[in-house]
Phi, psi and omega in degrees: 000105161328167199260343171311321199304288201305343188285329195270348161273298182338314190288330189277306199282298192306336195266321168300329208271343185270341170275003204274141172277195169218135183237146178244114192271146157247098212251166126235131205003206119086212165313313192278342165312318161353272192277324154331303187299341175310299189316329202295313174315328188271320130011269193308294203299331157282023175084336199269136208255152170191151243252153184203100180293118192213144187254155169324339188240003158001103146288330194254326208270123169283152173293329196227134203205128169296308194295334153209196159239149207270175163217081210261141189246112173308135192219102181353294162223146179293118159353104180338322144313338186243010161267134156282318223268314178265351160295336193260002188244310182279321165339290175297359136316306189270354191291326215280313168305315177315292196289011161259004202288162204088342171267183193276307222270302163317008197239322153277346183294310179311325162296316191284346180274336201254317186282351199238340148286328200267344182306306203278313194279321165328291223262009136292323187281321213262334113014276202291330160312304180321295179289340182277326157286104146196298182326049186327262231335316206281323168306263158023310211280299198287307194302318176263359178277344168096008175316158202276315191190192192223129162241168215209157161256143174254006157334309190220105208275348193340288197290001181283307168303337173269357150282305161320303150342293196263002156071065197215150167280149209219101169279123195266077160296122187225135159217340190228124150260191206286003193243346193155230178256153156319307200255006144336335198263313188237356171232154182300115180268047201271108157036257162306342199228333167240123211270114160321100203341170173039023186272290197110030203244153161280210194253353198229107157227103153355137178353268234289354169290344181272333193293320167326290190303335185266341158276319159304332198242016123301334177277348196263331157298308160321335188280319166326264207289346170251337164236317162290314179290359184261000213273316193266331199266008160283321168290326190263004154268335153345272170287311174234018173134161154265022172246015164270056155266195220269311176326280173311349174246000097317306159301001186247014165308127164319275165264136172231132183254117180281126169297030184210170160240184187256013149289319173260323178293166133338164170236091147297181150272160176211175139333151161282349202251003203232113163230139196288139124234089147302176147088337166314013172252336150331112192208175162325174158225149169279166182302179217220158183282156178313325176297281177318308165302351198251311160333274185328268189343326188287344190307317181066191174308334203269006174070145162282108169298090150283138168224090143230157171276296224127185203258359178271330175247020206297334183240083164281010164100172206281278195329333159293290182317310170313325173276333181285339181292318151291346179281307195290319203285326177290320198280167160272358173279158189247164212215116171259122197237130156277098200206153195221135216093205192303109189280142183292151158314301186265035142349079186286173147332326209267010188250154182226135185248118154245148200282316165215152174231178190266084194306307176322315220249357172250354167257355170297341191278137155321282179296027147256150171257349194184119180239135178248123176231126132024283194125353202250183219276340167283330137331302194302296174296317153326283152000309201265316184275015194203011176082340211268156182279153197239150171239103182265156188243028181346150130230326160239188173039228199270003190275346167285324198279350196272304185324292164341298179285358181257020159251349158258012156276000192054052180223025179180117156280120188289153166224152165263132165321274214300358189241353219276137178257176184273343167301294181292011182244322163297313189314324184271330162312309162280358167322271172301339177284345185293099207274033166272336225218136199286011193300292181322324141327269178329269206315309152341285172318282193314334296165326154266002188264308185329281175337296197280078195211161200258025147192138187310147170312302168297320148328328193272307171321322188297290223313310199299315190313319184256359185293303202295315187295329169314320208248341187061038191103194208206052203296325170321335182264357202253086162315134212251353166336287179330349196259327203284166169304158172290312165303353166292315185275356157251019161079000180332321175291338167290295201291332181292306162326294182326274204289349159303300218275273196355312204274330182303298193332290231285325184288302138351290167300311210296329172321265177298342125351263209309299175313307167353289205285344229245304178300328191281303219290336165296295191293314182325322226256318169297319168276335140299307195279000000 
């Protein structure tokens, strides 16, 4: 390498590293680390350094990492989300509930079973925060290093106070606040036509299907202000005021970098601050390891079947597992199964049970044909960013309604865990598999509408991330709604107005009527006498 090269790269990595911000990341766990961890990568590659807030009972999220550096806060026990034990007690709960569904009493036990996870994980996180303000030093620490801006997941809000707290500008990776969907929150949201988490309903409903929807997306506000907002509003009367709360200092987020698109959403109203990177997960897929590749090949025309739940639910228990295992011995496609316990018994030849595979770089393969899934969004957007048609099994949480909207693109068919046979499942398989019938086409499709954008999702995530840090937020995009009463932002107080002077005009006329009549009928009565 000549010596001009190395000087004119040495001048490029110094200039990146001197153009580079400081970001103070606050994630959350699980899955959602997941997808947060995309960010950081493409971050890191931009010179940029960052600071990454983590509790002592961490599962996914590591202390030491090339891409950044940490901050670990002691904490007792890990977070409900970060037990397989306690994930696997409510899975089994709520399935137990499912198989009552449709009744009143299976329609709260299922809030209640959901308000009692998520109550205890609010009031861990909020725990932690509390000791983390309790902390000068750490304070000190942050207040002097100077961060650009804080990005944060707000599922579980920690970092939205401590970007308030330390006064930083604050990018939302979002898709869930303590309340519901993201955009219940800062956009018009109407009812009739957009379906509430947990309703199970599409953009197309009937009455009483709206009357649902509208009792659904009350328990997910009752869930806001009695179980989860009350867990933060102790630290923000604290720290900042009682005319503080967690609601409102989310909605005063600079930027929400949303986790959907509008291939997969729904078609709403939306925000100037709100940029979609669904899809942000998406990349090429690499070659498949020798083992695998040589499995797939064996496959022949009939193509390959992926199945995995994700890496937290994976052990749906023996009786399930017997069935999805008799369904897959009977087909002729060969079946890459992600699966963890006791291998079933009616095991066929044509399945390879493996503990983990490389999901990305195996639905990237020409010869799959059908991914079984879960539901959750990351899998979803693979699926979608790779053509293949999806057959979902939901089980918990937001993964029936995700399925639900790729099934009303007519690219993906359900089977419920609690009803499923070995019948209905083969039933569904050939179903997608049938090349009469368009789930491959339609996935296809949806999959160039994906495609077809003057920009990557994640590239569009940077850009905005550094757009707020250059502006130092980014308040022009923001609607100030959030701030007014509610009855102001649905104007009641104008129709109460409104409906004032009327009744007056209308009392008015009835008034002078009245005198009117009341004057005739007295003069009739003087000219007769």
């Amino acid at each position: 390498m000549s010596p001009v090269l190395v000087i004119l790269l040495l001048s490029a990595a110094l200039l990146s590293t001197g153009d580079g911000g400081k970001v103070l990341v606050f994630p959350v766990d699980g899955s959602h680390w997941l997808n947060m961890k995309i960010l950081l990568e493409v971050l890191h590659s931009r010179g940029h350094e960052i600071m990454v807030f983590r509790s002592s009972t961490s599962w996914y999220i590591s202390e030491f990492s090339p891409l950044y550096t940490s901050i670990t806060i002691a904490q007792e026990q890990p977070e409900n989300i970060e037990s397989q034990e306690v994930m696997t007690s409510f899975l089994e709960r709520s399935m137990e509930i499912r198989r009552n569904e449709g009744t009143l009493w299976a329609f709260f036990q299922y809030y209640r079973n959901l308000f009692n996870l998520f109550g205890e994980n609010q009031k861990g996180v909020a725990k932690l925060v509390n000791n983390t303000f309790e902390n000068e030093t750490l304070l000190r620490q942050l207040n002097e290093t100077g961060y650009d801006l804080c990005l944060t997941d707000p599922a579980f809000p920690g970092g939205v106070l401590l970007a308030h707290y330390l006064k930083l500008p604050l990018v939302l990776n979002v898709r869930w606040i303590p309340g519901g969907e993201g955009h219940f929150a800062i956009a018009p949201s109407p009812l009739s036509y957009i379906p509430a988490v947990f309703s199970h309903f599409s953009d197309k409903m009937h009455f009483f299907q709206r009357l649902h929807n509208i009792i659904s997306q009350g328990m997910l506000v009752y869930m806001y202000y009695y179980v989860s907002g009350p867990k933060y509003q102790v630290v923000c009367d604290k720290y900042f005021g009682d005319d503080v709360n967690t609601l409102s200092l989310i909605q005063a987020a600079d930027l929400w970098l949303m986790r959907v698109d509008f291939t997969f959403e729904f078609p709403r109203p939306t925000m100037p601050n709100v940029i979609y990177i669904g899809g942000f997960q998406g990349k090429p897929s690499k070659p498949l390891s020798s083992d695998l590749e040589a499995f797939v090949q064996s496959s022949g025309e009939h193509g390959v079947i992926v199945m995995t739940l994700g890496t937290l639910l994976s052990n749906l228990g023996p009786e399930v597992s017997e069935t999805v295992a008799s369904a897959f011995a009977s087909l002729p496609q060969k079946v890459l199964w992600r699966h963890v316990g006791k291998q079933p018994a009616a095991l066929g030849n044509n399945t390879m049970l493996v503990e983990w595979l490389p999901q990305n770089d195996i639905l990237g393969h020409p010869k799959t044909k059908v991914f079984i899934t879960h539901g959750g969004t990351n899998g979803i957007y693979q699926a979608i960013y790779h053509g293949v048609p999806v057959l979902g099994i939901p089980l918990i949480f937001d993964q029936y309604d995700n399925i639900l909207r790729l099934k009303a693109r007519g690219v993906a068919e359900i089977v419920d865990v609690t009803k499923m046979t070995v019948d209905s499942l083969k039933s569904a398989l050939k179903s997608i598999l049938d090349p009469e019938k368009p789930y491959k086409q339609n996935m296809v499709k949806l999959s160039q509408l994906h495609h077809d954008k003057p920009m990557k999702p994640v590239d569009s995530a940077v850009f905005w991330i550094e757009y707020v840090m250059r502006h130092r937020g980014a308040p022009h995009l923001r609607s100030e709604s959030y701030k007014m009463p509610w009855y102001s932002y649905h104007c009641l107080d104008v129709m109460a107005f409104c409906l004032a002077i009327v009744l007056l005009i209308i009392l008015m006329i009835w008034v002078s009527c009245r005198t009117c009549f009341s004057s005739l009928t007295r003069t009739r009565k003087s000219k007769v006498e």
